[in-house]
N, C-alpha and C positions, 0 to 999 in steps of 0.2 A: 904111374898111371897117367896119360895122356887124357887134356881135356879136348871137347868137342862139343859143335852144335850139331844137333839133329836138324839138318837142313829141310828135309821131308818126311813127315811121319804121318798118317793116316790115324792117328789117336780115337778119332769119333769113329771108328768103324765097327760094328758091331762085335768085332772077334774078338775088341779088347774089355768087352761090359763085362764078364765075370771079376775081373781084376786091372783095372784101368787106375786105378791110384797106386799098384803096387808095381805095373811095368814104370809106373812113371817116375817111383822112389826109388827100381833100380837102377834107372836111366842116370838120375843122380849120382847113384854113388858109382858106379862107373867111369865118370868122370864129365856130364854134360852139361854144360853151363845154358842149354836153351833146346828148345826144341820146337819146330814151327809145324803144328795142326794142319794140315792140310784140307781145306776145303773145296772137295772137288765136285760139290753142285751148291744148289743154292742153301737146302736142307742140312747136309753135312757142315757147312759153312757155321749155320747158328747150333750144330751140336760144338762144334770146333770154340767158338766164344765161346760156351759155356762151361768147356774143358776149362779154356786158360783163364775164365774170370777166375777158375777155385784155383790158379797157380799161377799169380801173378808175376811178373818179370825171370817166369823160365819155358810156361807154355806158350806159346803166342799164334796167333791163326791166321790163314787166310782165306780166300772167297771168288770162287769162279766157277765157270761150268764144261767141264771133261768134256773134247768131242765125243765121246761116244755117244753124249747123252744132246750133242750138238742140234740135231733135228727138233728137238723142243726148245731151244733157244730162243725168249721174246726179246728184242734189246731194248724195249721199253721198259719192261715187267723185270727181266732182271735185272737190266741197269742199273733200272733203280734199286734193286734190292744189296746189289753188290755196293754202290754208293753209300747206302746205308749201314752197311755192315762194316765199311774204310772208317767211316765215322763214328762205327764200335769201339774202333779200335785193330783191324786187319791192316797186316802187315804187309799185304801184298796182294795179287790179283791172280791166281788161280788154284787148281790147275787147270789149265787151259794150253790148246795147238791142234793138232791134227795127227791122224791116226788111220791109215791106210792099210794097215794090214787086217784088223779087224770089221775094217768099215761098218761099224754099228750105226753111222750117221751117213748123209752122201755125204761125198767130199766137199760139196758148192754149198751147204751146210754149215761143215765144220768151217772152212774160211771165212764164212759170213761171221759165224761165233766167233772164233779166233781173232779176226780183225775189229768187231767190235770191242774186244776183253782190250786187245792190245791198244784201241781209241782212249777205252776206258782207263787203261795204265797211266798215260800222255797226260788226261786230265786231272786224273786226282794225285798225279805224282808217287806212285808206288808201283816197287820192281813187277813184273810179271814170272809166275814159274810155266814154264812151260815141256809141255808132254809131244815128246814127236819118233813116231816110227812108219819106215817106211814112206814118210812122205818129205825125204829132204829138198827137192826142188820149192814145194814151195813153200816149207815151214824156212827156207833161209832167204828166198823173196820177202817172205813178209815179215821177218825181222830186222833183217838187212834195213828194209826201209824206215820200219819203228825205232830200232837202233839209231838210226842216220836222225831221228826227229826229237832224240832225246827220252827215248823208253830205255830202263833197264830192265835185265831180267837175268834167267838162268833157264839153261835146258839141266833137266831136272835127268838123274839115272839115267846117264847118256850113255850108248853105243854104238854112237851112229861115226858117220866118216869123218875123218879129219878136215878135210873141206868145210862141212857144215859148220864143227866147231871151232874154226879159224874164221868163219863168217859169222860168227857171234861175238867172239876175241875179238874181232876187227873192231865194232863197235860200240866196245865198252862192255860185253854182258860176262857171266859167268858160268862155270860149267860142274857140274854136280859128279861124283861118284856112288853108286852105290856096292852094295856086297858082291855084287855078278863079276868085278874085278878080282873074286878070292875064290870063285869057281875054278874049275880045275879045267871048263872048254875057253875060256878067258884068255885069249891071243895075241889081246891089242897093249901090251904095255907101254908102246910109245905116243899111244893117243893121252895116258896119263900123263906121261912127262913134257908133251907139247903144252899146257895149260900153265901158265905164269902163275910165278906163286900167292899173286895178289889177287886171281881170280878161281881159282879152283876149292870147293865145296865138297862134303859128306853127308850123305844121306841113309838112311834107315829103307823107306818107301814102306815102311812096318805098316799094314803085317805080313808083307810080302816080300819075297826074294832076302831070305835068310841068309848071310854069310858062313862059309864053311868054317866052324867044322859044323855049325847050325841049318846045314841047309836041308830044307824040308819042312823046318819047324816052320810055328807062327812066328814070324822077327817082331821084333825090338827094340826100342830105341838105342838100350843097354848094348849092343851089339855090333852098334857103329865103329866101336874101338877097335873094332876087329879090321873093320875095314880100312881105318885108320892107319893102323901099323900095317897094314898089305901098302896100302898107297904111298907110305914112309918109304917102305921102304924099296920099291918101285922107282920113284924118286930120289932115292939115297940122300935123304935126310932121317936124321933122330927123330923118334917119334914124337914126343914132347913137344920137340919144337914145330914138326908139323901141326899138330893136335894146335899148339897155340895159333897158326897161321890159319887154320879154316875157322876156328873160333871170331879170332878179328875181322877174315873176310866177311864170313856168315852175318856177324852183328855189323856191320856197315855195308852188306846189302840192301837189309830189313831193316836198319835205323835202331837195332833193338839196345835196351836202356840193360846192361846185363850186372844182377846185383853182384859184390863183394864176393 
């Protein structure tokens, strides 16, 4: 059994309140040595600590605000809020980027969000995750440049071009998979193998985007494995030993303290 960090998981979301300490035991024995809450508004952020205070050094969270929810964006109000919540104890700065297909925010919105989160990252020194579709011109503008100033980060459940994610490679960041690589309209196998083995990441993005043969369900952290062994072996490495490489990536992204 391959271990693995849940790079992205949505924990605080309400799909998981019926039994949210029992996805989290199977996450466990599945083989997860961590798994990072995503906090993708300000709200969700302080359900997100409250997860990992009750699981300490396996659940861990972090804190920023989704463009879709971009148009409400204060960067006073949440700066600070986000500040405050690094000094919780969050492990990172969002999710956060830009989102054009659905354009819930304007675009000159999201930007404004997004380059503030990403100011935000530079200051308080932790990675940024970041959410982008449909908008690769300028979500690789404005990492490109964050990148170049000493931000790390990760585009989170990527599917976007090889371009973009060779302009995030370029300057140090990291690139995430999720289940949609074990779907069966899934084309891009060499966008996997392009990502060096010291920067490519696994994620859940639970409770959404199920891996097959689970697709449809609610996902789960437990579930990553799956995507694990697709990505293995995509890569033509043993699983195991994959499973230990995004483990060690993941915890020296986030800095995370990962017990025994």
């Amino acid at each position: 059994m391959p271990v693995f960090i849940d790079s992205h998981a949505h924990l605080a979301d309400p799909a998981f309140d019926p039994d949210r300490e029992s996805v989290i035991e199977r996450a466990r024995s599945a083989g997860a040595r961590a798994i990072i809450c995503v906090g993708e508004s300000i709200d969700a952020a302080g359900r997100a600590r409250t997860i990992a205070t009750k699981h300490p050094d396996f659940v861990w969270f972090s804190a920023g605000v989704h463009p879709h929810d971009a148009s409400g964006f204060d960067p006073s109000r949440d700066g600070d809020a986000i500040r405050e919540l690094i000094q919780l104890g969050a492990v990172a700065i969002g999710e956060c980027g830009l989102d054009a297909h659905y354009d819930h925010s304007p675009r000159d919105l999201q930007r404004r969000a997004f380059s503030e989160q990403l100011s935000l990252a530079l200051e308080l020194e932790r990675p940024v995750i970041v959410h982008t579709r449909d908008a690769e011109a300028d979500t690789r503008a404005m990492i490109t440049e964050a990148g170049s100033a000493g931000v790390r980060g990760v585009l989170h459940c990527y599917t976007g071009s090889h371009a973009l994610a060779e302009a995030a490679l370029s300057v140090g960041w990291y690139v995430s998979f999720s289940g949609i690589v074990t779907f069966k309209k899934w084309e891009d196998d060499t966008l996997v193998q392009l990502v060096p083995d010291d920067r490519i990441l696994v994620e859940s993005d639970a409770p959404y985007l199920a891996p097959a043969p689970n697709r449809g369900k609610r996902n789960e952290s437990a579930w990553v494995a799956a995507t694990v062994a697709r990505v293995a072996n995509v890569r033509r490495v043993g699983t195991e030993a994959f499973g230990r490489q995004v483990t060690a990536n993941a915890a020296r992204l986030f800095a995370l303290r990962l017990s025994p």
